[in-house]
FILUMNU-696351 format. One line per field, with one value per residue (C-alpha): x, y, z; residue in three letters; residue number from 0. Coordinates in nm, 3 decimals, padded with zeros to 5 digits, always signed. Example, Ala and Ser with C-alpha at 12.3 -4.5 7.8 and 13.67 -1.06 7.14 Angstrom:
<rs>
px +01.230	+01.367 $
py -00.450	-00.106 $
pz +00.780	+00.714 $
r ALA	SER $
k 0	1 $
</rs>
This chain:
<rs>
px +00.000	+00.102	+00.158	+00.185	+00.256	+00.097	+00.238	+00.073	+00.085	-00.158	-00.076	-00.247	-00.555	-00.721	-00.722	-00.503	-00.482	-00.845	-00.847	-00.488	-00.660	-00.961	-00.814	-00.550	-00.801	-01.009	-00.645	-00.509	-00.805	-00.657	-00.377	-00.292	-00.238	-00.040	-00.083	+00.174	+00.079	+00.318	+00.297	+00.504	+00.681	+00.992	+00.888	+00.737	+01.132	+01.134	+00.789	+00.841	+01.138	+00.950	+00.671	+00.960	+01.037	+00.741	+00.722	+00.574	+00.652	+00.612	+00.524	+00.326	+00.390	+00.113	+00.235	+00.122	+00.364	+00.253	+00.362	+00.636	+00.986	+01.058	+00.798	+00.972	+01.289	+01.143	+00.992	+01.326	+01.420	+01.193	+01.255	+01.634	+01.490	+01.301	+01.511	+01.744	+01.528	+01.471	+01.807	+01.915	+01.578	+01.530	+01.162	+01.000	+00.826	+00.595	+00.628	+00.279	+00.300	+00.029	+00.173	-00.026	+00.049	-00.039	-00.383	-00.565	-00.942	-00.944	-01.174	-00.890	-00.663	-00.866	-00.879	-00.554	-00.492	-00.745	-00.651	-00.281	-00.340	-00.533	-00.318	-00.009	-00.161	-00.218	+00.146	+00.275	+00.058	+00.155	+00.505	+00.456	+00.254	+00.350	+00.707	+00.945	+00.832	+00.452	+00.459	+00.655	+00.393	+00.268	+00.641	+00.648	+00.300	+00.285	+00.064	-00.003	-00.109	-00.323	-00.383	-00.512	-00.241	+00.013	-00.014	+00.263	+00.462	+00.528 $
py +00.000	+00.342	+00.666	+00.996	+01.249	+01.591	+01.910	+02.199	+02.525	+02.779	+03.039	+02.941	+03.112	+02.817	+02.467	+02.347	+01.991	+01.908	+01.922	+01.702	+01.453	+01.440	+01.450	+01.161	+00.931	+00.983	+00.901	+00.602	+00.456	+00.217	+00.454	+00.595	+00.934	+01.119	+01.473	+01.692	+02.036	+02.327	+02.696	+02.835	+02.758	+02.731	+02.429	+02.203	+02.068	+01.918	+01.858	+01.680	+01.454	+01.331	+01.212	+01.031	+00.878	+00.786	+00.558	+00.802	+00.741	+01.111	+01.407	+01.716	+02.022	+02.312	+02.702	+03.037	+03.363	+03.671	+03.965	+04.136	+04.065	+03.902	+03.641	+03.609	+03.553	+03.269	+03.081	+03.054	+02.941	+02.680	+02.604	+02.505	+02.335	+02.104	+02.029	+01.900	+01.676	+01.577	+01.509	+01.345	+01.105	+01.056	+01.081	+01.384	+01.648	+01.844	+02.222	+02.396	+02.718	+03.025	+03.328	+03.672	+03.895	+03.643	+03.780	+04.107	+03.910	+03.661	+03.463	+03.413	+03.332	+03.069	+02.923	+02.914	+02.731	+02.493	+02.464	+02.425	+02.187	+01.889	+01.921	+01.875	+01.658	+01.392	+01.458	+01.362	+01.026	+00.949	+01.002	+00.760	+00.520	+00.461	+00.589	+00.795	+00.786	+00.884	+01.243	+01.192	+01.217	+01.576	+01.734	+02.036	+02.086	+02.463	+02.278	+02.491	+02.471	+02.768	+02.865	+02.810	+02.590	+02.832	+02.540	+02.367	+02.584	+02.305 $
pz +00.000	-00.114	+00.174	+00.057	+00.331	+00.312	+00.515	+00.554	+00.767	+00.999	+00.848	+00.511	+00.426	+00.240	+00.406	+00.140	+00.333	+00.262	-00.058	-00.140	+00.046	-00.149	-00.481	-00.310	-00.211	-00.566	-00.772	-00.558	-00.370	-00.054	-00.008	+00.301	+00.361	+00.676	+00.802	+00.940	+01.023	+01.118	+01.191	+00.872	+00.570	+00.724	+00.916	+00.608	+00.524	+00.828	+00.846	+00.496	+00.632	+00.899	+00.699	+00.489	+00.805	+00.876	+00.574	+00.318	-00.050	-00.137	+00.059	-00.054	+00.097	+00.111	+00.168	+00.137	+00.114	+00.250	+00.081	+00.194	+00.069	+00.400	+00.318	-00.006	+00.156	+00.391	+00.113	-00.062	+00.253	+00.248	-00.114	-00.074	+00.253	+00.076	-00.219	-00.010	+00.152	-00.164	-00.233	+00.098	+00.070	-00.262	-00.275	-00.430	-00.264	-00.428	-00.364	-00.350	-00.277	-00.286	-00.298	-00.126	-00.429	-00.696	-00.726	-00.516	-00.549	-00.246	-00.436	-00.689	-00.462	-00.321	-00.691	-00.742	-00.418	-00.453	-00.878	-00.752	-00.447	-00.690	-01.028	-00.735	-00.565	-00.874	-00.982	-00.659	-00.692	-01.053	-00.975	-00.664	-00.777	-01.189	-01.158	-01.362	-01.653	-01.564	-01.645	-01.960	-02.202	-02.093	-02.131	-02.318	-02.288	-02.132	-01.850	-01.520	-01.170	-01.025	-01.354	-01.734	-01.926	-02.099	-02.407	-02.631	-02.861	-03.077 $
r UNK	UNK	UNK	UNK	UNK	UNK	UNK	UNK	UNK	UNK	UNK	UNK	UNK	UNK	UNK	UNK	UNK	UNK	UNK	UNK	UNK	UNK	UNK	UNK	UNK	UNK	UNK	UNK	UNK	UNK	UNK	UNK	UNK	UNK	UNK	UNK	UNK	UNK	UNK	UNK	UNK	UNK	UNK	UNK	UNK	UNK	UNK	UNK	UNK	UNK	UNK	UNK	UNK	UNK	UNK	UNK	UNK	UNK	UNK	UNK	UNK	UNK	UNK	UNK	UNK	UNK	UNK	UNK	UNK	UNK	UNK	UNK	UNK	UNK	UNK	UNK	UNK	UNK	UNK	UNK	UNK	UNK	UNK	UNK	UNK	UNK	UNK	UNK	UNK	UNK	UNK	UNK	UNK	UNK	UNK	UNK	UNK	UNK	UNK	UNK	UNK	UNK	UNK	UNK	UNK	UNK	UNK	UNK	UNK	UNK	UNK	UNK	UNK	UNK	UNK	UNK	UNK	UNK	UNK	UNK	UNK	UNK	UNK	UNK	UNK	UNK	UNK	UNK	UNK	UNK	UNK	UNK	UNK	UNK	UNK	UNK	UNK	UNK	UNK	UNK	UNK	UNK	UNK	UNK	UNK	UNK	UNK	UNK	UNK	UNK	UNK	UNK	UNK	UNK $
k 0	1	2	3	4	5	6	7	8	9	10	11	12	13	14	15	16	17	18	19	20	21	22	23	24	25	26	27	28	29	30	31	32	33	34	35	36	37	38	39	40	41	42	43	44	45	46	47	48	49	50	51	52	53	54	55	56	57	58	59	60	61	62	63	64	65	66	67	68	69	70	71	72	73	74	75	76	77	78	79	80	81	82	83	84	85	86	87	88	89	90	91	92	93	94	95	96	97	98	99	100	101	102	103	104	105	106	107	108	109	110	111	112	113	114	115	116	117	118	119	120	121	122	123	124	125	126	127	128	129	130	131	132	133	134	135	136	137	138	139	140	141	142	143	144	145	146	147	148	149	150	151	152	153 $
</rs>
């Protein structure tokens, strides 16, 4: 049996969580799923390598950036954070991240999260579950998360 791991913080605005398990359950039904929930985005790398620990084949990891240029600053932070946990446990983590000043509607924020969180959330399980070679066939595609696909320019 498959275990993804999902991470997510208080400080996001949308309950990011929720809806990675959902779209989990409805891509690999029987799977088991493990949440880890921290205060920030500088907490999800190790938030992430504990849910490696724990057995999980993959982790996603759910963020939102305020702002500010600090905020900016954490989240690459965060970014380098989790890369290396990549690195160090070879499984992948998938990096979904909302940021504040992506949109001013709050409504379209929420889309975007919620767009982001279930296109992320079936990579991470096609990755896990069918392996290297399962996002091959949509390379060069111009496909997006939190948005409309940008489209091939092939």
């Amino acid at each position: 049996m498959r275990k993804y791991g999902i991470a997510d913080t208080t400080f996001s605005r949308v309950n990011m969580a929720s809806v990675a398990i959902e779209t989990i359950k409805e891509t690999d039904p029987g799977s088991k799923i493990e949440r880890y929930t921290v205060p920030g985005i500088k907490d999800l790398p190790v938030a992430a390598r504990k849910l490696i620990e724990l057995g999980c084949d993959g982790v996603i990891t759910l963020g939102w950036v305020g702002k500010t240029m600090l905020d900016k600053y954490s989240y690459l932070a965060s970014s380098i954070g989790l890369i290396t946990v990549q690195i160090l446990t070879m499984k992948h983590v998938i990096d979904v991240t909302v940021h504040e000043d992506e949109a001013e509607d709050e409504d379209k924020l929420k889309d975007i999260a919620i767009d982001r969180t279930e296109k992320h959330a079936k990579n991470l399980v096609y990755l896990v579950r069918d392996g290297k070679e399962a996002l091959t066939s949509f390379a060069g595609k111009g496909l997006r998360q939190g948005y409309k696909n940008a489209g091939s320019l092939d």
